[in-house]
N, C-alpha and C positions, 0 to 999 in steps of 0.2 A: 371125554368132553373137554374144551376148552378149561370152562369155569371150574373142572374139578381140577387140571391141572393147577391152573394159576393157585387156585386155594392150597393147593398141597406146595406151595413154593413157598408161603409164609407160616414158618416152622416157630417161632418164636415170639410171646408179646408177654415184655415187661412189663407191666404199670404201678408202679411204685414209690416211695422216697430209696431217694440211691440211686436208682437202678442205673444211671448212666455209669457207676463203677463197673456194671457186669459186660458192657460194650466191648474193651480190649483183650477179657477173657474170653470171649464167644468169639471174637476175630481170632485170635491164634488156636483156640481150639478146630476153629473151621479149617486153618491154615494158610491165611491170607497173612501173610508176611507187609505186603506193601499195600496199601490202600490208599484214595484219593477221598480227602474231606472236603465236601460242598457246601457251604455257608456264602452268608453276605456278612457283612460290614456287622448290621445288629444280633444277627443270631450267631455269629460268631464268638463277640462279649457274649451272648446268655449264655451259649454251654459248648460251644466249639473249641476256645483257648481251655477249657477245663477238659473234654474230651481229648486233645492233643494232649495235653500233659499225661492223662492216664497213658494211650497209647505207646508215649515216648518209654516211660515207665517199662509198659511189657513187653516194649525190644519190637512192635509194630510200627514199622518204616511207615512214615504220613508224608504226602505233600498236600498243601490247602489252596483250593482254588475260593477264592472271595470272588464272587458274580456280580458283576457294577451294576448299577442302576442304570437307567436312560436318563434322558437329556432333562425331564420331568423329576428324576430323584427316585423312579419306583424301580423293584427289580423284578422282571417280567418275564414269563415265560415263553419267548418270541425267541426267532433267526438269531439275534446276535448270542442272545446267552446262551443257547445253544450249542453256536460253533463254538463260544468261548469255551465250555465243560468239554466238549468232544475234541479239541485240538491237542487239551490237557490229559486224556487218558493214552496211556503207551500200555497199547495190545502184549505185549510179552513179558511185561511188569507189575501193571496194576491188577490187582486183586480182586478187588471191591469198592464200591463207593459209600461213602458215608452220606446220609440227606440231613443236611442241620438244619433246621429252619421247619417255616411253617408250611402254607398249599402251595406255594410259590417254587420254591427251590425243592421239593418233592416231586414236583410238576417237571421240573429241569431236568431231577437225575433219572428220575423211571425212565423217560427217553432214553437220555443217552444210554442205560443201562439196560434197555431194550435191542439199540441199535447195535451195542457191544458186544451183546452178550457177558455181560458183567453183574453181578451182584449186586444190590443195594440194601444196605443197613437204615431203617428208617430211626430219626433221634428227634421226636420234633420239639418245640420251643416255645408255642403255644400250642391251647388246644383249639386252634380259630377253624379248620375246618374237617370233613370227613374224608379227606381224599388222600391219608397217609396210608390206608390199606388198599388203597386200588390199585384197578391195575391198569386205567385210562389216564392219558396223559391231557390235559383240557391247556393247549397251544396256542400262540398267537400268530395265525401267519397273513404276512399280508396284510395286516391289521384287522384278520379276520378269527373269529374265537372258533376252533373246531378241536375234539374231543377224539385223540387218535389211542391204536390199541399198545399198550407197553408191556409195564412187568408191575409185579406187586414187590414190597420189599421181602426180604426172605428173614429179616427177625424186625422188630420193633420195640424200642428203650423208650420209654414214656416217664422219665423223670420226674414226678409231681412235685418235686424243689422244683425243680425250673420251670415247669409247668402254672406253678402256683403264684412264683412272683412274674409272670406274662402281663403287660399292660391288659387293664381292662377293658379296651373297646376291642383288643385280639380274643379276650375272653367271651365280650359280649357276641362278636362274630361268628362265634364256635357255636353258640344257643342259638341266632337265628339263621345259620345254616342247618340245626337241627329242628325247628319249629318252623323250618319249608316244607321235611317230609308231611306235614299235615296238608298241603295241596298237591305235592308228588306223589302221594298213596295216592288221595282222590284218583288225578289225572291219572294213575295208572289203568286202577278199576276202569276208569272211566274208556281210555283205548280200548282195554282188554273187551269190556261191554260192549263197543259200538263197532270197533274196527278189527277184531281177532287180534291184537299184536298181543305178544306170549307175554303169559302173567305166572311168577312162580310166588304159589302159598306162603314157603319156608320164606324166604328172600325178605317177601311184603310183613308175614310176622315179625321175624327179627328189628324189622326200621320199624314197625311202630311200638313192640316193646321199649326200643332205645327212644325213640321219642316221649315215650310217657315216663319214663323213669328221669329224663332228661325235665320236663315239665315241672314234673314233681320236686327236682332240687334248684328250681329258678331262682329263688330267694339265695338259696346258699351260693346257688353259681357267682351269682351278683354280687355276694359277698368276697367271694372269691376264698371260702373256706377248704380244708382239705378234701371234706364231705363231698360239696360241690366238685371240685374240678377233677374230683376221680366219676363223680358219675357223668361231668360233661365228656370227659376223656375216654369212659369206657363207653358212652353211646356214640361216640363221634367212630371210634375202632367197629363195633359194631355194624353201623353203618355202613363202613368201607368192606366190611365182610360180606354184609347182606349184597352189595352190587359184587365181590368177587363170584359168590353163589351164583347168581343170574348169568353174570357175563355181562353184563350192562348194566349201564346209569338208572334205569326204568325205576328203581325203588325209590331214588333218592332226588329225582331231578326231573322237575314239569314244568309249570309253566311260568312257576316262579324263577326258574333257573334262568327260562330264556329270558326273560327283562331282566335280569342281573346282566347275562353275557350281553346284551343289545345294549344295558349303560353302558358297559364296559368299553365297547368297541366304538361308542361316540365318545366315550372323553376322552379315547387314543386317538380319533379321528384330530378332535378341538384340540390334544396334546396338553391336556388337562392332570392333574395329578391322579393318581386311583384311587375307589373307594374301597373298601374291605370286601372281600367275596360276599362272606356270610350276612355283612350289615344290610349288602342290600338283599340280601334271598331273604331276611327277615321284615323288610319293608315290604318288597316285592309280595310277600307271603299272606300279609295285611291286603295289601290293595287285591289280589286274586281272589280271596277269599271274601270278601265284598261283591265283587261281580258277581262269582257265583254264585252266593247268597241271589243275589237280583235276580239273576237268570233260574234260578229254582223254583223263585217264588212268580215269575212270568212279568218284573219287575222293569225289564234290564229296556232300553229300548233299542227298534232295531228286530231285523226279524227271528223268527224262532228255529232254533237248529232242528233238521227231522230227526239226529240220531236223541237230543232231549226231549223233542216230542212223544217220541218212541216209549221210551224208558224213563220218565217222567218218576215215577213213582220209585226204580230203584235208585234213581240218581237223588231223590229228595230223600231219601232212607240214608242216604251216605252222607249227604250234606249237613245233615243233624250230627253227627257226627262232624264236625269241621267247625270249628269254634268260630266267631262272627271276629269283625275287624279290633272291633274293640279289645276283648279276650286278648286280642297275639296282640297288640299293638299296648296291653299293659304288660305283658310277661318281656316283651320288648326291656320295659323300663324297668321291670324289676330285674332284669340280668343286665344293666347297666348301658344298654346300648342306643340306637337311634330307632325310632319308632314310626316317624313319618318322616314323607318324600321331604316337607321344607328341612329336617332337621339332618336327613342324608343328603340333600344338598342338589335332589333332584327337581328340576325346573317341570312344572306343568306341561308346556309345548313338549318335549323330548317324554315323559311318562304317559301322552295321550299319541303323540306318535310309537310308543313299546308296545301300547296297548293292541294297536293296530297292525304290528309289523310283527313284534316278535316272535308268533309262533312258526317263521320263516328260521330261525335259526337252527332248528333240530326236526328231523322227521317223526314226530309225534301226533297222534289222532289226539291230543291235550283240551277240555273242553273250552279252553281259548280260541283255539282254531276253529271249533266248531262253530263259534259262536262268529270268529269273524270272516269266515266262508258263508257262511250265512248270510251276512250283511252284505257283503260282493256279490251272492247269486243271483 
């Protein structure tokens, strides 16, 4: 099966203080002589220039590609940076890649390290989101957000130095990209319920273990203690494990995902600055979790989905289970981050048109959709 191979590509996960010293031992024990380091401009200061020095150190040939930003200042995983990493790799030289950084430049190199058939060593820099162990590359083409198949990395250096002095809105990012699984589990159940799409046990366990261990050290995340950010760091890994299992996003990304990806692709449209993945799957997570509260309780207006009609009773048995706006929108503020649309910066008009459009971004029976098929039929 796919999902077993990819799982058996990621042989290695440091998570520790130190551990980016064990990086240029685990490249020359592999026998990558020559490798290509992927960073930007700020993950670079965090732990890229201290990576190259190790490397220099153990006679492991680096060259560094630094991935510009756009015209905006953001660095994006779209056509230009792209070609920029792929122009940079020479097929009969490079080795391996190195991924510095955080979902952004991880997003970069799995591609190209898909397309190469090359290696990738994952180093991230914060813990802002779960997508250091996947094996999905979520793309910007066309100024359109589509989620294509790649590689996982084959080890992962999880630094907790460097992890730990990470700005806190990258740290907060990382909590409400995991405190979205709480409407991603739903909506999964929820397909699986109404529409057969394949639901695996082990996969859906794993993400809500990591989520609840993840809940439980909100405070300390927030604080940004060692405690904290090894268990935001080991649920985020987790995470990325539970979708290699599957083979898909399914565990970790519903309906919150898609009004994340739908802001995202209107403030590329306007050519707006970007907001953090995770800040807004934490907002996003908030406002979902409100509707469907509504819609459970036969609240919401607008007409009634058959597949909720249906199954009325298991879908209110789950929702009990799914903590109300308030709940996430305080764990929100105790892990340091933004909590509502005014304070991420999203405008009314564009979150009532997400409401409506976005379950167009991904082919998901997500009970968004159902809800807004309903109102169209």
């Amino acid at each position: 099966m796919l999902q077993d191979r990819t799982l058996e590509q990621l042989k290695v996960i440091e998570l520790d203080r130190g551990v980016i010293r064990k990086g240029a031992p685990y490249l020359r024990e592999q026998g990558y002589r020559h490798v290509l380091l992927v960073a930007d401009d700020h993950t670079y200061a965090a732990a890229g220039e201290q990576l190259m020095g190790l490397l220099e150190a153990a006679g492991v040939k680096t060259r560094v590609v630094l991935i510009q930003p756009d015209a905006q200042g953001d660095v994006v995983a779209d056509e230009i940076a792209l070609v920029q990493l792929l122009l940079e790799i020479r097929p009969d030289e490079t080795g391996a890649l190195l991924a510095v950084g955080s979902g952004t430049i991880h997003d970069i190199v799995r591609f190209a390290a898909h397309k190469t058939g090359k290696p990738f060593v994952s180093v991230p820099t914060a813990p802002s989101v779960d997508g250091f162990t996947s094996a999905g590359a979520p793309l910007i083409v066309r100024g359109v957000k589509k989620t294509v198949p790649a590689v996982p990395p084959v080890a992962i250096f999880a630094d907790l130095d460097i992890l730990m002095a990470a700005p806190q809105r990258l740290v907060a990012a990382g909590f409400g990209d995991m405190l979205g699984k709480y409407t991603s589990l739903f909506d999964w159940k929820f397909s699986h319920l109404t529409a057969g799409e394949p639901y695996d046990e082990q996969a859906a366990a794993i993400t809500e273990r990591a989520l609840r261990s993840c809940v439980s050290h909100a405070e300390a995340i927030g604080a940004r203690t060692e405690e904290g950010i090894r268990a935001l760091m080991t649920a985020l890994i987790e995470s990325g494990i539970a979708m290699l299992l599957f083979g898909q996003s399914h565990p970790a990304s519903g309906a919150e995902h898609h009004l994340s990806h739908y802001w995202e692709m209107e403030y590329l449209r306007q050519g707006r600055r970007a907001l953090l993945h995770g800040a807004k799957v934490g907002v996003a997570c908030a406002e979902i979790a409100r509707v469907y509260h509504a819609a459970g309780e036969g609240t919401l207006p607008g007409a009634e989905p058959a597949a909720l009609r249906e199954h009325r009773e298991q879908v209110r048995a789950w929702l009990r289970d799914l903590p109300g706006e308030a709940e996430l929108r305080g764990l929100l503020r105790q892990a340091g981050g933004p909590s509502t649309l005014a304070e991420l910066g999203i405008g009314e008009e564009l979150f009532a048109r997400s409401l409506r459009e976005a379950h167009r971004v991904r082919d998901r029976r997500t009970l968004l959709r159902a809800l807004n098929e309903a109102e169209q039929a």
